[in-house]
C-alpha positions as CSV (number, residue, x, y, z in Angstrom):
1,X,30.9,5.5,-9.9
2,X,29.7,5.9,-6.3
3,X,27.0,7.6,-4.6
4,X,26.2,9.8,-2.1
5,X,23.0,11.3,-0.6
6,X,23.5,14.6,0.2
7,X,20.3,15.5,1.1
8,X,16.9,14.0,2.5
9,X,13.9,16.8,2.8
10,X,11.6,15.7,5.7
11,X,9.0,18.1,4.1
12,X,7.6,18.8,0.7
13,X,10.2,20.2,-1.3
14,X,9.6,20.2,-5.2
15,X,7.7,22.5,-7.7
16,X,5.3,19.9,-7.9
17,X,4.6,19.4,-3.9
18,X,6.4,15.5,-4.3
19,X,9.0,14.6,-1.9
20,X,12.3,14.0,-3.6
21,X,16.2,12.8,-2.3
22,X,18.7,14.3,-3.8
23,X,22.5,12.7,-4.4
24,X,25.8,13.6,-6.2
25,X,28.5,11.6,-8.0
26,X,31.5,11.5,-6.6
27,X,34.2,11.9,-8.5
28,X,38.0,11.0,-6.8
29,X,37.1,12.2,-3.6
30,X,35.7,15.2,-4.4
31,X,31.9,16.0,-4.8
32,X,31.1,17.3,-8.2
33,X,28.2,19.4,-9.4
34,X,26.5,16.7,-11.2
35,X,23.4,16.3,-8.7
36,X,20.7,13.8,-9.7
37,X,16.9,14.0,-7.9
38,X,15.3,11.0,-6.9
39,X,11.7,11.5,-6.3
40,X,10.5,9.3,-3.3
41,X,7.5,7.2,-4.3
42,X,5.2,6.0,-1.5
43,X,2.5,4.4,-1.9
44,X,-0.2,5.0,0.7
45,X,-4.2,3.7,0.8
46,X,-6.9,6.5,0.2
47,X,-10.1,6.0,1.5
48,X,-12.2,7.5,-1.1
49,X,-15.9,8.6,-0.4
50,X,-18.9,6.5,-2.0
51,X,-21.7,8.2,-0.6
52,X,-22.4,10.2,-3.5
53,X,-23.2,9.6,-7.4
54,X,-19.3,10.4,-8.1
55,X,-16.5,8.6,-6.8
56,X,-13.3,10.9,-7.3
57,X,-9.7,9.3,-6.9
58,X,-7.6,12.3,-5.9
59,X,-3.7,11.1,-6.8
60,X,-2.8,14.8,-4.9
61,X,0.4,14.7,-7.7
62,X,1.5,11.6,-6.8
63,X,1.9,8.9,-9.9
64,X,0.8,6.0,-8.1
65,X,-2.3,5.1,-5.4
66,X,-4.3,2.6,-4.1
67,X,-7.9,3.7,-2.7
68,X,-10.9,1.6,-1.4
69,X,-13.9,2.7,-1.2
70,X,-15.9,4.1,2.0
71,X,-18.0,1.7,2.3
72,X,-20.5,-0.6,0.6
73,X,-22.5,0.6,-2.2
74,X,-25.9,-0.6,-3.9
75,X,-26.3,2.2,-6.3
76,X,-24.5,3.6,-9.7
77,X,-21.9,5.5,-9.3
78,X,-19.7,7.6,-11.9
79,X,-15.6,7.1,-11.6
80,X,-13.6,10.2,-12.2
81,X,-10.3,11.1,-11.8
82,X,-9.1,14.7,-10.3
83,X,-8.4,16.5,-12.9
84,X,-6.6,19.8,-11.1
85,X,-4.2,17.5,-9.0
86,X,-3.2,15.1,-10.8
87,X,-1.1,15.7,-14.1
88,X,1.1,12.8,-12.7
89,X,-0.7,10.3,-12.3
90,X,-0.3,6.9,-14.2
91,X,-1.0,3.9,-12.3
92,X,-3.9,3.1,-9.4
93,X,-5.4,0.2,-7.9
94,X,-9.2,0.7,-6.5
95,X,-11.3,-1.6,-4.4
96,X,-15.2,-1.3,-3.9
97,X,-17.7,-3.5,-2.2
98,X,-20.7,-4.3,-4.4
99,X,-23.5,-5.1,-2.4
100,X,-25.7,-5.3,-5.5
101,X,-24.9,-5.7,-9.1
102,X,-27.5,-2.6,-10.5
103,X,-24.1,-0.4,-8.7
104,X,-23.1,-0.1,-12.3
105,X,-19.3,1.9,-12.3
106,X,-19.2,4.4,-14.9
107,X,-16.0,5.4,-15.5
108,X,-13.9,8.4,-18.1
109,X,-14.1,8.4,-21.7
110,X,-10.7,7.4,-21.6
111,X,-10.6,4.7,-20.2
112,X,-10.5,1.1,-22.1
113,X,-10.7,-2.9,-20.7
114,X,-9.4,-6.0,-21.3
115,X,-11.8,-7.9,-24.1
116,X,-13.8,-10.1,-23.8
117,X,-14.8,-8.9,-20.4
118,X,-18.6,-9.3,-20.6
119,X,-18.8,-7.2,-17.7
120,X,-17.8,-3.8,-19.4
121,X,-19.6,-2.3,-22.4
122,X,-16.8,0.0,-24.1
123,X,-19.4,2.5,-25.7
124,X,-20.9,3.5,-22.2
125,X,-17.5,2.9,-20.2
126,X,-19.5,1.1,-17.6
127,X,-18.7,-1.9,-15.4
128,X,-21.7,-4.1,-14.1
129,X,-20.6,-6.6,-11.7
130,X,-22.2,-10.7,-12.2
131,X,-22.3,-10.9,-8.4
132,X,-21.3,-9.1,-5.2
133,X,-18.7,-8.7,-3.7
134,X,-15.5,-6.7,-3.2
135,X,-13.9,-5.8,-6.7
136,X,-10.4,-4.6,-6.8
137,X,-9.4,-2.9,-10.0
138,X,-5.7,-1.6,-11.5
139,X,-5.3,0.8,-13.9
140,X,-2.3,2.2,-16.0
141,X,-2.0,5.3,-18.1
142,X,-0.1,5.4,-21.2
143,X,-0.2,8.9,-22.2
144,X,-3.5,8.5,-23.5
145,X,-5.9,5.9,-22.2
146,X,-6.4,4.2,-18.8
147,X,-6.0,0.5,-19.1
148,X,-8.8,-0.7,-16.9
149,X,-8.6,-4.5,-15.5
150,X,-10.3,-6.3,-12.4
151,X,-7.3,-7.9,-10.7
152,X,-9.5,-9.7,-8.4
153,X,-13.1,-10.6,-7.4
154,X,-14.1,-11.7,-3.6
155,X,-17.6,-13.2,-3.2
156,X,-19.7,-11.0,-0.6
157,X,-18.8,-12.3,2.8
């Protein structure tokens, strides 16, 4: 049956703040009520700030991000996700520069890894990189845990 958008919001529209299109079936030539919302998904690259002990990943209700970090980093940090702002969130992909391997990531009590990554101790939730480097991780929430993995490793320049 075909298709027709109806309506394409240039602003913020929904109860949750995400951008949505909206379209209706039609049905022999004439529009029916049956409207269906399709909620417009870009994905967009967050700087988030290192500086500090904690690195927050603010998904600002989106379900999906990508963020890398500030800048270098030599020191631990702690990982946490917004808590206030992001009830839909469910997948992210993070990069940070390692410029030495003590910068131990400590990330959320729900969050798990691939085994047998010898780089993450599950008790402690913490990630200590073998060398420096950028790290680029990707992360997927089922409803209960993040499933943590490092998609890729690039030797410091």
């Amino acid at each position: 049956m075909p298709y027709e958008i109806i309506h394409i919001p240039t602003e913020k529209t929904s109860i949750d703040g995400s951008e949505y299109m909206e379209i209706q079936e039609a049905a022999g030539g004439d529009l029916s009520t049956k409207k269906i919302k399709l909620l417009l998904l870009a994905l967009d690259l967050v700087t988030c700030d290192v500086s500090g002990s904690t690195i927050t990943l603010d998904f600002e209700n989106r379900y999906q991000r990508m963020f890398v970090g500030s800048a270098s980093f030599a020191t631990p940090k702690t990982v946490a996700i917004e808590a206030t702002t992001d009830t839909n969130a469910l997948v992210f992909d993070v990069k940070f520069n390692l410029s030495n391997v003590a910068a131990v990531l400590t990330f959320p009590s729900n969050f798990v890894m691939v085994v047998p990554d010898t780089r993450w101790d599950n008790t402690a939730k913490t990630f200590t990189a073998a060398a420096t480097g950028k790290h680029e991780f990707s992360a997927t929430f089922d409803g209960t845990d993040w499933d943590l993995k490092v998609t890729n490793q690039f030797p410091a320049a």
